[in-house]
PAZADO-671988 format. One line per field, with one value per residue (C-alpha): residue number from 1; x, y, z. Coordinates in nm, 3 decimals. Layout:
<recs>
num c(NUM, ...)
east c(X, ...)
north c(Y, ...)
up c(Z, ...)
</recs>
This chain:
<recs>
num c(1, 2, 3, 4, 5, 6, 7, 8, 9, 10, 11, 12, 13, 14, 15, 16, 17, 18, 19, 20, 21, 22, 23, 24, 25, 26, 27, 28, 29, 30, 31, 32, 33, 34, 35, 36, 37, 38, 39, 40, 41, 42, 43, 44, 45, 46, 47, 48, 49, 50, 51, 52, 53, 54, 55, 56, 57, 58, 59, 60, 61, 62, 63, 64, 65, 66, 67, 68, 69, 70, 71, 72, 73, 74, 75, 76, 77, 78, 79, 80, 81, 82, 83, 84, 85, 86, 87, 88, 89, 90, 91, 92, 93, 94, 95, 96, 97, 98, 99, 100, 101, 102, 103, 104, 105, 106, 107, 108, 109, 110, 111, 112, 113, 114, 115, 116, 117, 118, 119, 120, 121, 122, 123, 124, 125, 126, 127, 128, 129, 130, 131, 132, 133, 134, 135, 136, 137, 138, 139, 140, 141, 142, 143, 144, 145, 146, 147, 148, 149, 150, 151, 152, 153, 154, 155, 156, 157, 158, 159, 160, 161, 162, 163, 164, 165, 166, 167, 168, 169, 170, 171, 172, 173, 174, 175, 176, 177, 178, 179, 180, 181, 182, 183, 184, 185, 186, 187, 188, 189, 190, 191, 192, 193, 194, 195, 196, 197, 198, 199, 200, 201, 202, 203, 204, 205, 206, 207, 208, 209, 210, 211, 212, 213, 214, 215, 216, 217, 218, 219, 220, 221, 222, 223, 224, 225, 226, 227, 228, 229, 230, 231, 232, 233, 234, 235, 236, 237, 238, 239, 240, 241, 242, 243, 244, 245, 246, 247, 248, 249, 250, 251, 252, 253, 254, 255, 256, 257, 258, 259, 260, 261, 262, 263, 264, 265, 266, 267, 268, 269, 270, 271, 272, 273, 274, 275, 276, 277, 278, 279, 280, 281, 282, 283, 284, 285, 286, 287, 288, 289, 290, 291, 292, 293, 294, 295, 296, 297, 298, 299, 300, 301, 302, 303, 304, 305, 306, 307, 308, 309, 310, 311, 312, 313, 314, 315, 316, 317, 318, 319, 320, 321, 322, 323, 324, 325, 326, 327, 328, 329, 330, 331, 332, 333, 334, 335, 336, 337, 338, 339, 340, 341, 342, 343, 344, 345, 346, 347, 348, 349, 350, 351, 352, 353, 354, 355, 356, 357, 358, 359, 360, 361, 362, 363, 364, 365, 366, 367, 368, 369, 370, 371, 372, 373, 374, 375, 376, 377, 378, 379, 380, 381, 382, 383, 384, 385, 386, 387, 388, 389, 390, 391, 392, 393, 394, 395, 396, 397, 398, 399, 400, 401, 402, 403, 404, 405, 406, 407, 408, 409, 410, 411, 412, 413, 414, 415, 416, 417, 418, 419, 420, 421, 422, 423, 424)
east c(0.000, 0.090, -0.013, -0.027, -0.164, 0.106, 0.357, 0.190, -0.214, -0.400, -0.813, -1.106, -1.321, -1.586, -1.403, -1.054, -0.882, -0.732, -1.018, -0.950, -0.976, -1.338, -1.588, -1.895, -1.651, -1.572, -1.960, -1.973, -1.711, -1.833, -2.222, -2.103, -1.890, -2.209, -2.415, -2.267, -2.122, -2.479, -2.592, -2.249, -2.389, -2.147, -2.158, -1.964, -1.720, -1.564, -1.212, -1.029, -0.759, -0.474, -0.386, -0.147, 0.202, 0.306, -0.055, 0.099, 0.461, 0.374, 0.084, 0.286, 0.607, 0.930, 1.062, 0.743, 0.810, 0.613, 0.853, 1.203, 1.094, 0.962, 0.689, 0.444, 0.369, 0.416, 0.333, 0.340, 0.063, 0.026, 0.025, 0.362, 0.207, 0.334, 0.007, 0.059, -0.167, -0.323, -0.118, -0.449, -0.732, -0.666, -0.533, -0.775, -1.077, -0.923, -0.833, -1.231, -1.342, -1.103, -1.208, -1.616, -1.598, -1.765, -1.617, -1.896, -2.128, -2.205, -1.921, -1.799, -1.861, -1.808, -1.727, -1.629, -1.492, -1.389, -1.151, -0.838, -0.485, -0.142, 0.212, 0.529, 0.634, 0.772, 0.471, 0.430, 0.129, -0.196, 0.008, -0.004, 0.113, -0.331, -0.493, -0.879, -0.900, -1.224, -1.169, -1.339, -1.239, -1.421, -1.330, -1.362, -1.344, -1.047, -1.293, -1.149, -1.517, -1.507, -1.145, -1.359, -1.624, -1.382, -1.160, -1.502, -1.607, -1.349, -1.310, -1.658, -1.619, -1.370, -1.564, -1.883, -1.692, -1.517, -1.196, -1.037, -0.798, -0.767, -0.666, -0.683, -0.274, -0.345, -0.093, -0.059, 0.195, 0.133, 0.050, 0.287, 0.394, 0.507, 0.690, 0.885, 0.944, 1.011, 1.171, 1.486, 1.501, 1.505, 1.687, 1.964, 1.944, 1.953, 2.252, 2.432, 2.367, 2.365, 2.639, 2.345, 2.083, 1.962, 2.046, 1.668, 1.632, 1.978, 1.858, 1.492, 1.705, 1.683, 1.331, 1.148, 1.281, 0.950, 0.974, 1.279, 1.014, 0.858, 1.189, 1.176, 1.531, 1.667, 1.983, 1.783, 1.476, 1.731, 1.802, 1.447, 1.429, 1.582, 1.497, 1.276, 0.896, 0.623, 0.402, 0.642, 0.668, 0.270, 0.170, -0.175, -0.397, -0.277, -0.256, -0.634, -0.688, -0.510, -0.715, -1.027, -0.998, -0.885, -1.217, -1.402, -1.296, -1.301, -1.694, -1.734, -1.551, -1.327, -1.024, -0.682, -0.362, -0.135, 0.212, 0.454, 0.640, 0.406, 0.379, 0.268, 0.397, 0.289, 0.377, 0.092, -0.039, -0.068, -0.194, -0.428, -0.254, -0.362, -0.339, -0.581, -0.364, -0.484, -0.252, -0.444, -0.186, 0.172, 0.448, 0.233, -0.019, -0.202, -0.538, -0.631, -0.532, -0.562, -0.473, -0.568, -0.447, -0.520, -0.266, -0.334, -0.640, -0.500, -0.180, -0.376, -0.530, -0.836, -0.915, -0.781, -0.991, -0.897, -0.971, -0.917, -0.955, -0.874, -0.796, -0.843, -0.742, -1.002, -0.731, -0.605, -0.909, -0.999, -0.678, -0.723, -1.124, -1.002, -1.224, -1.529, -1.765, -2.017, -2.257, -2.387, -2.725, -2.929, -3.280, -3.382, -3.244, -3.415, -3.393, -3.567, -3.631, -3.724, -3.618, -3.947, -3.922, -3.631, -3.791, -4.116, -3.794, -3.672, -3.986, -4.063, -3.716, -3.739, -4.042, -3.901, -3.609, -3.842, -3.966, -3.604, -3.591, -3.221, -3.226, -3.056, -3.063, -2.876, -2.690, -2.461, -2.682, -2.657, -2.866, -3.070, -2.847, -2.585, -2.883, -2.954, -2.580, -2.555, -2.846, -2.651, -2.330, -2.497, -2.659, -2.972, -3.263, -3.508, -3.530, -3.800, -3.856, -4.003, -4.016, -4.277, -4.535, -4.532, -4.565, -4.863, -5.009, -4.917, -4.732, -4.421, -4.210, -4.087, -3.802, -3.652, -3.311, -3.205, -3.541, -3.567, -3.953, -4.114, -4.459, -4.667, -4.697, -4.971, -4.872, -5.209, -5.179, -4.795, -4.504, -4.770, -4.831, -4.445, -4.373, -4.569, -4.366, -4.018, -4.029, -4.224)
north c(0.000, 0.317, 0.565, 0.505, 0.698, 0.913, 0.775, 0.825, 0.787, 0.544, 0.466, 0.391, 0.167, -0.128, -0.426, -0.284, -0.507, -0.279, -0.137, 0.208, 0.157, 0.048, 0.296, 0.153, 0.150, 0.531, 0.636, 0.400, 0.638, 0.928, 0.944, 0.779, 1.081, 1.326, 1.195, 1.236, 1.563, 1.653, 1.538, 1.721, 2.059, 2.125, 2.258, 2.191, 2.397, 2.379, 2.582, 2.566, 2.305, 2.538, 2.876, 3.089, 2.900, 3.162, 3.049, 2.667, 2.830, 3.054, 2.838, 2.508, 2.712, 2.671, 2.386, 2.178, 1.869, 2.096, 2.352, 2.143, 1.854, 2.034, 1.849, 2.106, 2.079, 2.438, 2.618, 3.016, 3.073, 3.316, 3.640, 3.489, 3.429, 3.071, 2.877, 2.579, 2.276, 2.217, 1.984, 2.032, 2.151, 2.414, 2.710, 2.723, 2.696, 2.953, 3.163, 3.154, 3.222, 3.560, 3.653, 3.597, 3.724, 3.436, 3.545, 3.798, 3.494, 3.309, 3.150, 2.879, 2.794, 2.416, 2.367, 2.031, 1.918, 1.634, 1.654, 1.603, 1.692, 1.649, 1.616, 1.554, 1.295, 0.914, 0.704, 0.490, 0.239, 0.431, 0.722, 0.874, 1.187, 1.281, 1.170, 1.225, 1.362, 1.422, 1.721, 1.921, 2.301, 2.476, 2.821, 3.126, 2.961, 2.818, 2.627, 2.264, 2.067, 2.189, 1.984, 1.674, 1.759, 1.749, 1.419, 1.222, 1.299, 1.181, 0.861, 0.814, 0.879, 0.582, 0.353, 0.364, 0.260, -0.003, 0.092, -0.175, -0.182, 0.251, 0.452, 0.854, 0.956, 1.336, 1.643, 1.975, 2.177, 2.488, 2.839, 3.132, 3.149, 2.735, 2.784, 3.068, 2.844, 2.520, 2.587, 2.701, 2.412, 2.211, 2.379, 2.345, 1.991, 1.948, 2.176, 1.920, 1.630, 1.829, 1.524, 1.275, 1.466, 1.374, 1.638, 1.783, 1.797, 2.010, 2.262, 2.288, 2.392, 2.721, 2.758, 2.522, 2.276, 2.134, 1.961, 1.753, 1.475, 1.407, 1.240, 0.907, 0.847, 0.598, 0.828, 1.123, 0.914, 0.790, 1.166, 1.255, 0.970, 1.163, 1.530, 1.722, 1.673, 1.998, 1.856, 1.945, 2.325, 2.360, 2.738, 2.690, 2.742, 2.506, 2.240, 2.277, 2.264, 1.930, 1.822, 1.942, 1.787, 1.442, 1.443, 1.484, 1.213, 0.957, 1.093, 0.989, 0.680, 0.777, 0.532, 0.756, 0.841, 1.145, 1.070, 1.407, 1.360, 1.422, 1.742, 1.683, 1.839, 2.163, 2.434, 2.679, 2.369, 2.505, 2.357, 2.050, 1.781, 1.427, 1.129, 0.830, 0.527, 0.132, -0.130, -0.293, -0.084, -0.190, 0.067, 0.352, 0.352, 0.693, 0.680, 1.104, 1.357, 1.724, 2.038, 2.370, 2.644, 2.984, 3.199, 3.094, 3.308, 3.612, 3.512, 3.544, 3.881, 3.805, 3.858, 3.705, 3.389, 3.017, 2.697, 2.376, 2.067, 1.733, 1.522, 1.182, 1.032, 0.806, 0.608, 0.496, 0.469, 0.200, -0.005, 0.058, -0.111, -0.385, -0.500, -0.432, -0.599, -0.312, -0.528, -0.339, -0.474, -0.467, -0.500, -0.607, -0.738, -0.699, -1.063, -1.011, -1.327, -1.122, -0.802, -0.636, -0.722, -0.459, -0.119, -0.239, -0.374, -0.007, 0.122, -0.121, -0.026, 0.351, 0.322, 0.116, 0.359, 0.643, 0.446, 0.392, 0.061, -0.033, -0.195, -0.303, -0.527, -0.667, -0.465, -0.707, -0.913, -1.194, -1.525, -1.666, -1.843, -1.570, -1.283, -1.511, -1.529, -1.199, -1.143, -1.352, -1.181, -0.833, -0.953, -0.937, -0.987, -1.064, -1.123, -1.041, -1.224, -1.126, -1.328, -1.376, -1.531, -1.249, -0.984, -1.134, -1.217, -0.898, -1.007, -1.062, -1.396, -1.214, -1.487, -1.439, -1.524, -1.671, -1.923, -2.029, -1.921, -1.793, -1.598, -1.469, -1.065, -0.878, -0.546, -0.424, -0.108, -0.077, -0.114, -0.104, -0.488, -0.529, -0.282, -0.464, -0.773, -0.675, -0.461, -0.688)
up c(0.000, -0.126, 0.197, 0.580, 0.852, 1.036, 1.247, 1.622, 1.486, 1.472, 1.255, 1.457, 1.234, 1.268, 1.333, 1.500, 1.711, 1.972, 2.190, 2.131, 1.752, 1.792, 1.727, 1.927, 2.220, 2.169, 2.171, 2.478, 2.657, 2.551, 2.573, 2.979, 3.018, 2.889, 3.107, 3.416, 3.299, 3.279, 3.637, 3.735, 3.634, 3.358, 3.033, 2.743, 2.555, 2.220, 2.178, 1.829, 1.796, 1.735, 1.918, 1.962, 2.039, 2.289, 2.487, 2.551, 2.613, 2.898, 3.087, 3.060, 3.194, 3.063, 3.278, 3.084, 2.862, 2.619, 2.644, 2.682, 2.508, 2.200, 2.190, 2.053, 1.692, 1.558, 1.240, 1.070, 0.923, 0.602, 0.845, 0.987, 1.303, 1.546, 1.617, 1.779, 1.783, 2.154, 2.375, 2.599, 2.695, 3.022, 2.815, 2.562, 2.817, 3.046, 2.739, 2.618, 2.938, 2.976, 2.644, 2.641, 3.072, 3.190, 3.511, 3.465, 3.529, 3.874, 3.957, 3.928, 3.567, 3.524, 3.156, 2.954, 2.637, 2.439, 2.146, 1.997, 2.174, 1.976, 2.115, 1.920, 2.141, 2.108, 2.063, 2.395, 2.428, 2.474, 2.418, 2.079, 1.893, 1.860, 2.125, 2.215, 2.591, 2.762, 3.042, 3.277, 3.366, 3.681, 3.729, 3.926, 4.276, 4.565, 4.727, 4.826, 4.796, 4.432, 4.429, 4.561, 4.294, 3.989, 4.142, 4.224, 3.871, 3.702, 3.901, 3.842, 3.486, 3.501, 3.716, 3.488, 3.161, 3.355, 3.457, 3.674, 4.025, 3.988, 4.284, 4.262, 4.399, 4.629, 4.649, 4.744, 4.604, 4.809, 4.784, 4.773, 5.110, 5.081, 4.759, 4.931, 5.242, 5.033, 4.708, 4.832, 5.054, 4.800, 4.533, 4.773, 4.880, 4.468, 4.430, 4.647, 4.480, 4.085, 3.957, 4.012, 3.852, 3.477, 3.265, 3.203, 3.602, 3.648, 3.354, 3.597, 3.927, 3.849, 3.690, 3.896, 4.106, 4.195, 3.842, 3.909, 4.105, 3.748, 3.632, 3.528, 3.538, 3.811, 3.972, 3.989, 4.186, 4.399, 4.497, 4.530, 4.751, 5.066, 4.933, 5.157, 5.109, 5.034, 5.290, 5.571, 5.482, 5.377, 5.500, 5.731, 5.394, 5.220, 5.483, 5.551, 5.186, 5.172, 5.466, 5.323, 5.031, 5.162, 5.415, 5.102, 4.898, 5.178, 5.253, 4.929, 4.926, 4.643, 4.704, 4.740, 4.883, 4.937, 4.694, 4.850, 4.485, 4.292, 4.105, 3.746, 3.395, 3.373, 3.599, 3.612, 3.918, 4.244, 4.582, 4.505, 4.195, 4.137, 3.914, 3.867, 3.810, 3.725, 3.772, 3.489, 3.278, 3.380, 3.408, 3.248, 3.482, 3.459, 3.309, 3.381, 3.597, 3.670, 3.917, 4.055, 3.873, 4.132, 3.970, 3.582, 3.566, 3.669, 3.474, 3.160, 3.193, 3.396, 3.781, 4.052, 4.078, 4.059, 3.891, 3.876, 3.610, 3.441, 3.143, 3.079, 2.737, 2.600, 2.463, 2.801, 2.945, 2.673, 2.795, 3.156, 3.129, 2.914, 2.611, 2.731, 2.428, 2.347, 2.063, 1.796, 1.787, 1.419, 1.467, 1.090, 0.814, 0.527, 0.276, -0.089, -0.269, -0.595, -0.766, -0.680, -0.345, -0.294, -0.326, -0.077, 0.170, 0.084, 0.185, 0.499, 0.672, 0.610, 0.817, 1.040, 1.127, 1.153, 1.452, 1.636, 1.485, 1.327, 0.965, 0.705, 0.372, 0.117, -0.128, -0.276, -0.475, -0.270, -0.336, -0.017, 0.145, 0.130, 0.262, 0.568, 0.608, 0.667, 0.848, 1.108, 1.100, 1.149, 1.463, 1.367, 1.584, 1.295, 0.936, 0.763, 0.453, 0.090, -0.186, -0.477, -0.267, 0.013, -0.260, -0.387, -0.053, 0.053, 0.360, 0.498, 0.653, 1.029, 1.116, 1.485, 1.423, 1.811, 1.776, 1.447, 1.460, 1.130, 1.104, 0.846, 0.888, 0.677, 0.489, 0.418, 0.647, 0.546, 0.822, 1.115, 1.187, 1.083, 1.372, 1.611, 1.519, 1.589, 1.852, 2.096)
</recs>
């Protein structure tokens, strides 16, 4: 074959083997997601898939992966202006809402979206170059029970499409006064031990230390091992924020612990971070996670008011569930013994459909045998049967397709007594 899809993609299409390449298991996930969204109070939004580059530069920081890792895929357009195509879904949300003043609104405004996200990046698996991520944003408020809100919802996001042995992982990275009390703590303590750092970690010391606990590599965890924690130099606010949010989640039985390393990959996160990991994934573990972002807001250009959100990628949350068979159920399929018999099974099935009633028929020019044939491999529940007879009868064979059972339908009123038959 001439042409494949781009190295780090991947087609969803009837029939795909890998569960995230199977498009009845994708509207599963999503219309799950929508629903709760919808008993969660919040209300989608839709931002363009590219923006400014300069937007993903500044909010992810310049100690990011985005940032250091070039992992942004960048373009001029024709007014020699970078765009960039979204890494993810918090800038562009917190940009819209700036620009439109929902702050203007009662607060908070809990928003959603689902679309796709692209990173340059090596292709892991369930990690690809586009993903689709599904993500809340709630903004305008510091309030910790709206932290339990958006962790609760994702893990119940996760738990209704099946998501197996997940825990939600609980930090606080501190306000202000912590960083001021904590950073230089531990930018020392680094300083000591710079010769065992990897070399992305030693070119964060001076930009944000806090980063150097995301490193994967084993010399540099090692380090991080005996580092001082944030938890032991949280100011009062943020250790009742912690608190707060941890009585929260176990009132709602949301399984969790605290992890003092982590910090996730972007550095507009302040005080409450988390991760929701399954160990039905292996090494790469993480299925969504999210942050409070107090000083992005204002960062931006709008008032002092904070947020907080999540992603999750569909992709991984696919993997982490296993595969989950969704059937895709046909009601009727159509078999026509004779040519004339195709326009009335034409005309039968539109009906049908018009009534919430799936249907197809044969459009290959099968013989019998091969029509009942695939009847059976659609699923069908029913076959109904027209041949010469039935058009002169005016009826219609109804075959259930689990039993065996045939039955003689009349047509005289059209589709009505054929309605009654198949979707008893």
């Amino acid at each position: 074959m001439a042409y494949r899809g781009p190295r780090g993609t991947y087609d969803v299409f009837p029939g795909g083997r890998d569960p995230h390449e199977r498009p009845e298991l994708w509207t599963f996930v999503e219309q799950t997601a929508r629903e709760l969204f919808r008993r969660y109070n919040y209300r989608e939004i839709r931002t363009p898939i590219f923006e400014e580059a300069r937007l993903f530069a500044r909010t992810a920081g310049e100690a990011s992966d985005i940032v250091v890792q070039k992992e942004m895929f960048t373009f001029q357009d024709k007014g020699e202006r970078e765009l960039a195509l979204r890494p993810e879904g918090t800038p562009g949300a917190v940009r819209a809402y700036i620009e439109h003043n929902l702050y203007k609104l009662a607060q908070p405004v809990k928003l959603f979206y689902a679309g796709p996200m692209f990173r340059q990046e090596r292709q892991q698996k369930g990690r690809y170059r586009q993903h689709t991520q599904i993500g809340v944003e709630a903004l305008g408020t510091a309030d910790p029970l709206v932290d339990v809100e958006v962790i609760s919802l994702l893990y119940s996001i996760h738990q209704a499409v099946g998501v197996k042995d997940e825990i939600v992982y609980l930090n606080n990275l501190g306000d202000a006064q912590t960083r001021r009390a904590y950073v230089p703590e531990l930018r020392a303590y680094l300083q000591r031990h710079r010769t065992d750092l990897d070399p992305d970690s030693v070119a964060r010391l001076e930009s944000n230390p806090l980063r150097t606990f995301d490193s994967k590599d084993e010399n540099t965890q090692a380090v991080l091992a005996e580092a001082p924690k944030i938890t032991g130099y949280l100011s009062p606010d943020a250790s009742a924020h912690l608190s707060a949010v941890s009585r929260g989640l176990e009132a709602l039985g949301v399984p969790y612990e605290v992890d003092e390393g982590l910090v996730r990959g972007l550095d507009y996160y302040t005080m409450t971070v988390f991760e929701a990991k399954s160990r039905a994934l292996g090494a790469q573990d993480t299925v969504g996670a999210g942050g409070r972002y107090n000083s992005l807001i204002p960062d931006l250009g709008g008032p002092d008011l904070g947020g907080i959100g999540f992603g999750t990628g569909v992709e991984r949350i696919l993997l982490a569930a296993g595969s989950r068979e969704e059937e895709v159920s046909l009601g009727v399929f159509f078999v026509t013994l004779a040519p004339e018999a195709r326009l009335l099974a034409v005309r039968l099935a539109g009906a049908l459909r018009a009534e919430g009633i799936s249907c197809d028929l044969d459009y290959a020019g099968r013989g019998t045998k091969g029509q009942f044939k695939q009847a059976d491999r659609s699923g069908a529940a029913y076959a109904v049967v027209i041949g010469e007879d039935e058009l002169a009868q005016g009826t219609c064979k109804v075959r259930d397709m689990s039993s065996g059972e045939e039955r003689a339908v009349s047509l005289a009123e059209g589709a009505k007594e054929l309605l009654r038959a198949v979707a008893a």
